[in-house]
Residue, then its C-alpha position, 0 to 999 in steps of 0.5 A: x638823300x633817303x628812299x623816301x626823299x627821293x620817290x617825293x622828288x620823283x612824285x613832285x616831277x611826274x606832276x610837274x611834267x604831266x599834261x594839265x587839262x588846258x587847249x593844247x593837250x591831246x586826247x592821248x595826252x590827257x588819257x594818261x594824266x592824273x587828270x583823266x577821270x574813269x570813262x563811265x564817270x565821264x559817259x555819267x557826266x555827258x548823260x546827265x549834261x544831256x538830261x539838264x538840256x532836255x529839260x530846257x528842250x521842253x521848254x523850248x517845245x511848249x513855248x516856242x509854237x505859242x510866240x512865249x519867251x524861253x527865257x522869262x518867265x521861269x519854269x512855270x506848271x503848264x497847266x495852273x501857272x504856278x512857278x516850279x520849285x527847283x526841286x520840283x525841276x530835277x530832270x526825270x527824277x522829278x517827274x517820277x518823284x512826284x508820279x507824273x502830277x504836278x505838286x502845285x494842283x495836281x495836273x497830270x505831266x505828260x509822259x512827253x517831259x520825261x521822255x524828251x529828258x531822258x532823249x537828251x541824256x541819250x543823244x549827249x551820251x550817243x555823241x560823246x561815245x560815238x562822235x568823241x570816241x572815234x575822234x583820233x588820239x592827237x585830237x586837242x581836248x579844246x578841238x574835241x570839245x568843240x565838236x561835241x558842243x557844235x553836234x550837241x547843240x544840233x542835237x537838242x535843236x533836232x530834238x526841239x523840232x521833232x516834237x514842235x512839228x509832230x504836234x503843230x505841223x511847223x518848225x521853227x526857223x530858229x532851228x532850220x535857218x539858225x541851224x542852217x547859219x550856225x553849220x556853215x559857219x563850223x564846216x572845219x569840225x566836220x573836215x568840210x570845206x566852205x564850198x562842201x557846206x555852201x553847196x549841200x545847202x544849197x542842193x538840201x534847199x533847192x532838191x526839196x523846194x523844186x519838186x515838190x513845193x513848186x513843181x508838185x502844185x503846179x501839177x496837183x494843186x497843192x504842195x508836197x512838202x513844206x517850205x520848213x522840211x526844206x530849211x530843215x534839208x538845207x541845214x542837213x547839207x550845210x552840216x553833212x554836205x550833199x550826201x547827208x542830204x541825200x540820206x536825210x531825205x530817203x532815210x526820212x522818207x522810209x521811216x514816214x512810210x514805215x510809221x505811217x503803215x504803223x498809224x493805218x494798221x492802229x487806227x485806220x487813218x491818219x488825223x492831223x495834230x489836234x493842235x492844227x486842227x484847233x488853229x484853223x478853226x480859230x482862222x476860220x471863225x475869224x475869217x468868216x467873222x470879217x477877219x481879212x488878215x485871217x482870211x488871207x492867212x488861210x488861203x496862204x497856209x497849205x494847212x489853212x483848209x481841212x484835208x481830202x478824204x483818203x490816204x493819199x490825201x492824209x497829212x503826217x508831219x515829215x520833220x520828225x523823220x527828217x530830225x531823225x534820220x539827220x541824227x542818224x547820219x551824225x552819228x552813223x554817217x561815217x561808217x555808212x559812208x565806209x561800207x557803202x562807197x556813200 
């Protein structure tokens, strides 16, 4: 048999016995097949992923506070209506293209579509290096996998609230209590238990809504939080358990206080979202018209009447913050746990 023969036959068995990309190949594995791809084209692919998801975040953004389906109709122009051509819906690069206007009647865009686009490719970059890359090497691809489709879709859902609460002061219980479901019930790709998932919604639930939804009217008359940071600091702690709770809340806090400093030093006050403020005076008007429905969900909304003068009367949406630092956790909770005995 001739040399070149024999390095076919060689060739032909190296494919026969190389890992194929299927659930039981490990990490390890799959890095020294023929079917591994260079890392940047893999951290491209997870940016862009990111991207393309961001892009249905903004949907779910606009249209989720005004009670519209996400999925009918199609991406529409927000501000005639028009239905998008696909090439007018590239994430980013559509919106740079065409200089922030929209084709169809020359709207402006706002700069908060690109924005929430261009976070969604970082955060699925962000866990693919950060969550996957630290995954151990006999870690199954199915398993990797797994974990980083669960994280990213707590992502995108952070992402979503973050930007639904910062505008009308309200996150979805889609999201909060969805989210809640959806992370005890993946406990194992986080190495928790059951218990650890059950019982840090539980603290994240209760830690929140005791001191300061029922403890802090009774004393001043008023909640100090509402009722969603609570579903939002539960489902940190069916995620994360008790300690992701505990850095959610303080984390949160410090980054509300920081910005909020922020916002005094700029303007010299804090204003609530225009949004709420439109709203109410909608529920006013009809209240005051004879609506009792309107009425009733006046006196029942801790938003239903306009905020004191002063700073410690101000009201600033908390949920940004907490969205902010449940991330930071995901991505950085082990290694703060390592340095900190956390």
């Amino acid at each position: 048999m001739g040399e070149t023969a024999r390095d076919a036959l060689r060739v032909d068995d190296y494919h026969a016995h190389a890992p194929s990309p299927s659930s039981h190949v490990t990490l390890a594995e799959f890095a020294a097949s023929p079917w591994a791809s260079p890392p940047w084209l893999a951290r491209v692919l997870a940016a862009a992923w990111g991207c393309i998801w961001g892009s249905f975040v903004n949907v779910v953004i606009h249209r989720v506070p005004r009670d519209v389906s996400v999925v009918r109709p199609g991406s529409q122009c927000p501000a005639c209506g028009s239905p998008l051509r696909a090439i007018d819906n590239i994430p980013v690069i559509s919106w740079l293209l065409l200089r922030g206007r929209a084709r169809c009647c020359g709207a402006r865009i706002s700069p908060r579509y690109v924005v929430v686009e261009l976070l969604g490719g970082l955060l699925g970059l962000a866990i693919f290096d950060v969550v996957v890359g630290a995954l151990p090497g006999d870690t199954t691809i199915a398993h990797a996998a797994a974990i980083f489709l669960a994280d990213f879709a707590l992502a995108m859902a952070l992402l979503a609230a973050a930007f639904i609460d910062a505008e009308h002061m309200y996150l979805p219980d889609a999201v909060t209590i969805g989210g809640t479901i959806f992370g005890v019930a993946t406990p194992g790709l986080r190495a928790m238990s059951w218990f650890d998932a059950l019982f840090g919604a539980g603290i994240g639930f209760l830690g929140v809504w005791l001191p300061f939804i029922v403890g802090y009217k009774a004393l001043r008359g008023r909640v100090g939080m509402g009722l969603g940071d609570a579903k939002l600091v539960m489902l940190a702690g069916a995620w994360f358990g008790w300690p992701g709770v505990v850095f959610a809340v303080f984390a949160g806090a410090v980054q509300a206080t920081l910005a909020a400093g922020i916002v005094l030093l700029a303007r010299g006050k804090i204003e609530e979202p225009e949004s709420v403020r439109t709203d109410r005076e909608v529920l006013v008007r009809a209240a005051d018209a004879g609506d009792e429905e309107a009425r009733q969900a006046l006196e029942a909304d801790p938003l239903g009447t306009a905020p004191a003068e002063g700073i410690m009367a101000a009201r600033l949406p908390f949920g940004p913050f907490l969205c902010v630092a449940i991330l930071e956790w995901m991505l950085a909770g082990a290694w703060i746990q390592e340095r900190w005995e956390f």
